[in-house]
ROBALO-227003 format. One record per residue (C-alpha): residue number from 1; z, y negated, x. Coordinates in Angstrom, 2 decimals, always signed. Example, Ala and Ser with C-alpha at 12.3 -4.5 7.8 and 13.67 -1.06 7.14 Angstrom:
<seq 1 pz +7.80 py +4.50 px +12.30>
<seq 2 pz +7.14 py +1.06 px +13.67>
***
This chain:
<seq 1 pz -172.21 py -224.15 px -10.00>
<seq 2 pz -175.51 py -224.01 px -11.69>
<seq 3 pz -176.95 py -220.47 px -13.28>
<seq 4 pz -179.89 py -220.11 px -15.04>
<seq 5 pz -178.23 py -220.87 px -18.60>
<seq 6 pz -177.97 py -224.56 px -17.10>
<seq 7 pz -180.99 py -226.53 px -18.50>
<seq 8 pz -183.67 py -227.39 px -15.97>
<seq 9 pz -184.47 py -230.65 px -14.22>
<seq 10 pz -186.32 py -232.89 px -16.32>
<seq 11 pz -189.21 py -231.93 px -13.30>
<seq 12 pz -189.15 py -227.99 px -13.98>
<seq 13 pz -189.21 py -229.09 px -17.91>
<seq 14 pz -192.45 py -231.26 px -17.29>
<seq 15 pz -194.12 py -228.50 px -15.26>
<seq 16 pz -192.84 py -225.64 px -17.57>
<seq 17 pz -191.14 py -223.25 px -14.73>
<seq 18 pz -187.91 py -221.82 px -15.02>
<seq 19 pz -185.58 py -219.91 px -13.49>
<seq 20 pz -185.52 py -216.38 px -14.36>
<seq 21 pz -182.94 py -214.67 px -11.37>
<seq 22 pz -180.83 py -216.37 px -9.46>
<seq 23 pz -177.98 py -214.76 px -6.59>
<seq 24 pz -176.77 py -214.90 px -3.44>
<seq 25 pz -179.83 py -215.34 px -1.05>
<seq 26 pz -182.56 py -214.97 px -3.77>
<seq 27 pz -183.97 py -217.17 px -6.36>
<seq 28 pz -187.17 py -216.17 px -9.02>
<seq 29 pz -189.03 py -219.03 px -11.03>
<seq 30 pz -191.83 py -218.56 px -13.32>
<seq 31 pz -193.98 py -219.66 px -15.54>
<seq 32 pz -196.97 py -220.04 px -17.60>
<seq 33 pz -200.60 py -220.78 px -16.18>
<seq 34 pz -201.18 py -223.34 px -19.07>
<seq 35 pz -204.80 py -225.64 px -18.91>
<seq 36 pz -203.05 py -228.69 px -18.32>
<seq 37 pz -201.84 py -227.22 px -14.42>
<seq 38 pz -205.81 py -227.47 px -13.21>
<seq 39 pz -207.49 py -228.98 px -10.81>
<seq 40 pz -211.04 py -230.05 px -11.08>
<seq 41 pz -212.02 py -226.53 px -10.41>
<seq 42 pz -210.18 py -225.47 px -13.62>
<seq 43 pz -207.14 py -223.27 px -11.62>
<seq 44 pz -203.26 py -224.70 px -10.92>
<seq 45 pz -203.61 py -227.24 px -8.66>
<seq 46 pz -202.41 py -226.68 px -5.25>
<seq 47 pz -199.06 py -228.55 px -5.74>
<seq 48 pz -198.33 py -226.36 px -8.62>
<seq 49 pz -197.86 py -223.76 px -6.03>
<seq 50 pz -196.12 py -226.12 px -3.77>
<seq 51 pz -193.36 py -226.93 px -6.00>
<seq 52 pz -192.56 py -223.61 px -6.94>
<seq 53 pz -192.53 py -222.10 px -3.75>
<seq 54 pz -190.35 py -225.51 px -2.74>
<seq 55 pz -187.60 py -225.09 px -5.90>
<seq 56 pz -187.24 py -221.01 px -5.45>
<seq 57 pz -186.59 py -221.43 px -1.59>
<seq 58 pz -184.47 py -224.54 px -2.46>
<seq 59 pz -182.02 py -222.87 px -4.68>
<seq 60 pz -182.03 py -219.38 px -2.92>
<seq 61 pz -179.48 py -221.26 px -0.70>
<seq 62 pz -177.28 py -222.45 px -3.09>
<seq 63 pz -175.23 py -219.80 px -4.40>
<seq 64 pz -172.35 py -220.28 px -3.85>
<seq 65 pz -170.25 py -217.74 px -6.68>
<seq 66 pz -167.49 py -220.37 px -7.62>
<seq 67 pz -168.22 py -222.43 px -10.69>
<seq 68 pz -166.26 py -225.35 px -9.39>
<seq 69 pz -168.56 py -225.38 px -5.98>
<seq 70 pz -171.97 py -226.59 px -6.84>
<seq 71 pz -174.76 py -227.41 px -4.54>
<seq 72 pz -178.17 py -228.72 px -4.22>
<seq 73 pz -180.37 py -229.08 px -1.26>
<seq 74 pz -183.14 py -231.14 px +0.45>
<seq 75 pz -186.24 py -230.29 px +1.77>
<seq 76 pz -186.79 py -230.94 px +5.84>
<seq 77 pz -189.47 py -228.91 px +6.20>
<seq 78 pz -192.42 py -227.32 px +3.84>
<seq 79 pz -195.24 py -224.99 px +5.03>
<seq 80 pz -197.26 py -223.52 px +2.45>
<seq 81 pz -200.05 py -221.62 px +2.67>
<seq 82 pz -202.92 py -220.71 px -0.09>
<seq 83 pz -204.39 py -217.04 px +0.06>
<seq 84 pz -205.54 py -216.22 px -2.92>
<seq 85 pz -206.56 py -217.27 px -6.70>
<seq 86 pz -204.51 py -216.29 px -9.87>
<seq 87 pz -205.66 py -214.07 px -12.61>
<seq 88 pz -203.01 py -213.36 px -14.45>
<seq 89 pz -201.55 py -215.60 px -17.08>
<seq 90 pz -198.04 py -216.17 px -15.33>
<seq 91 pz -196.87 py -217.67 px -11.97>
<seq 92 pz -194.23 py -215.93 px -10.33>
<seq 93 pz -192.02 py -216.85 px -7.15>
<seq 94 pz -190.00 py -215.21 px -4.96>
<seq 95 pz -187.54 py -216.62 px -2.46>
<seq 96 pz -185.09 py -215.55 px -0.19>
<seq 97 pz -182.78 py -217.16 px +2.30>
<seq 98 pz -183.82 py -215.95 px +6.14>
<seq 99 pz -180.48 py -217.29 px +7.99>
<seq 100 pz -179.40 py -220.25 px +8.90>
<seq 101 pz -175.76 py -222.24 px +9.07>
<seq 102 pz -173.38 py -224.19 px +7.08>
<seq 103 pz -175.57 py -226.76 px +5.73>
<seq 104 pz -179.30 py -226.02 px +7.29>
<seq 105 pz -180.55 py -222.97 px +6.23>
<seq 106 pz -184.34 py -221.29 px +6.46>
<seq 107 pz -186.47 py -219.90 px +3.63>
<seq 108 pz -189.50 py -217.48 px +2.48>
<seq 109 pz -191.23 py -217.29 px -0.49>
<seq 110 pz -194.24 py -215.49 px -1.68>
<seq 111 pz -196.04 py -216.61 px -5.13>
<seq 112 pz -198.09 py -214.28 px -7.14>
<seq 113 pz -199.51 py -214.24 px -10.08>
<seq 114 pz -197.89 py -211.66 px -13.31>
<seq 115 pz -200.92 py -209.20 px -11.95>
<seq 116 pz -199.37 py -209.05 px -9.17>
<seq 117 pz -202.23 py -211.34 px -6.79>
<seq 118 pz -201.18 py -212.73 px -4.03>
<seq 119 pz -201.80 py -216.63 px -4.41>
<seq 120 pz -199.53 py -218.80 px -1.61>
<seq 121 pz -196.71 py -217.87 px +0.93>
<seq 122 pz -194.39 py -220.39 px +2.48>
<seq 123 pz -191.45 py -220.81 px +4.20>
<seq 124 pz -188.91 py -223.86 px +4.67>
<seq 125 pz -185.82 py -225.65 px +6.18>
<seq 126 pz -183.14 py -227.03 px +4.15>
<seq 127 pz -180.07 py -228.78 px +4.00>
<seq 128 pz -177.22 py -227.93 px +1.61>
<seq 129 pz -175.60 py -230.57 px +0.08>
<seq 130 pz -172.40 py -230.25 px -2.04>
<seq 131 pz -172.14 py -231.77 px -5.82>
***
């Protein structure tokens, strides 16, 4: 099973988030607001938001305790929705697992910024797929 000593995806590297707490029904990522995350309008673009909010509720269902049972999940559904701007210097996002089954399982996450603004919200449907 992955923790967060486990290197990122080569997508989280890219972006610059990582994972900073990660347990059964919760998962944290975070990271910097750096220049080269802006739209036209000079803020993190939109899908900025959407991936975090996508990866924390992602792997907030994947805990799974045993090192020898890993698991990953897909995305069926996505709903995000933008509130407010950042003003901080630091994303962070917040996800926890809402119920669900076996393998499809529900989601919430809020994003703010290290200020503690409220930027985006969404919530999600996955399925859990074993390694």
């Amino acid at each position: 099973m992955s923790d967060i000593t486990d290197p990122p995806s080569a997508f989280a590297t890219l972006l610059g988030y990582e994972l900073t707490d990660w347990r059964e029904g919760f998962a944290r990522y975070e990271m910097d607001i750096t220049d080269k995350l802006g739209n036209r309008q000079g803020i993190p673009h939109g899908g900025v938001h959407a991936t975090l909010i996508d990866s924390a509720m992602g792997i907030s269902g994947c805990w799974t305790g045993d090192a020898e049972l890993r698991m990953t999940s897909l995305t069926l559904s996505l709903n995000v929705q933008y509130i407010g701007k950042a003003q901080g210097s630091r994303l962070i996002c917040e996800a926890h697992l809402t119920g669900g089954g076996r393998s499809i399982y529900y989601a919430e996450a809020t994003l703010t910024d290290d200020l503690g603004t409220l930027v985006a919200k969404g919530t999600g449907v996955f399925k859990r797929r074993q390694v």
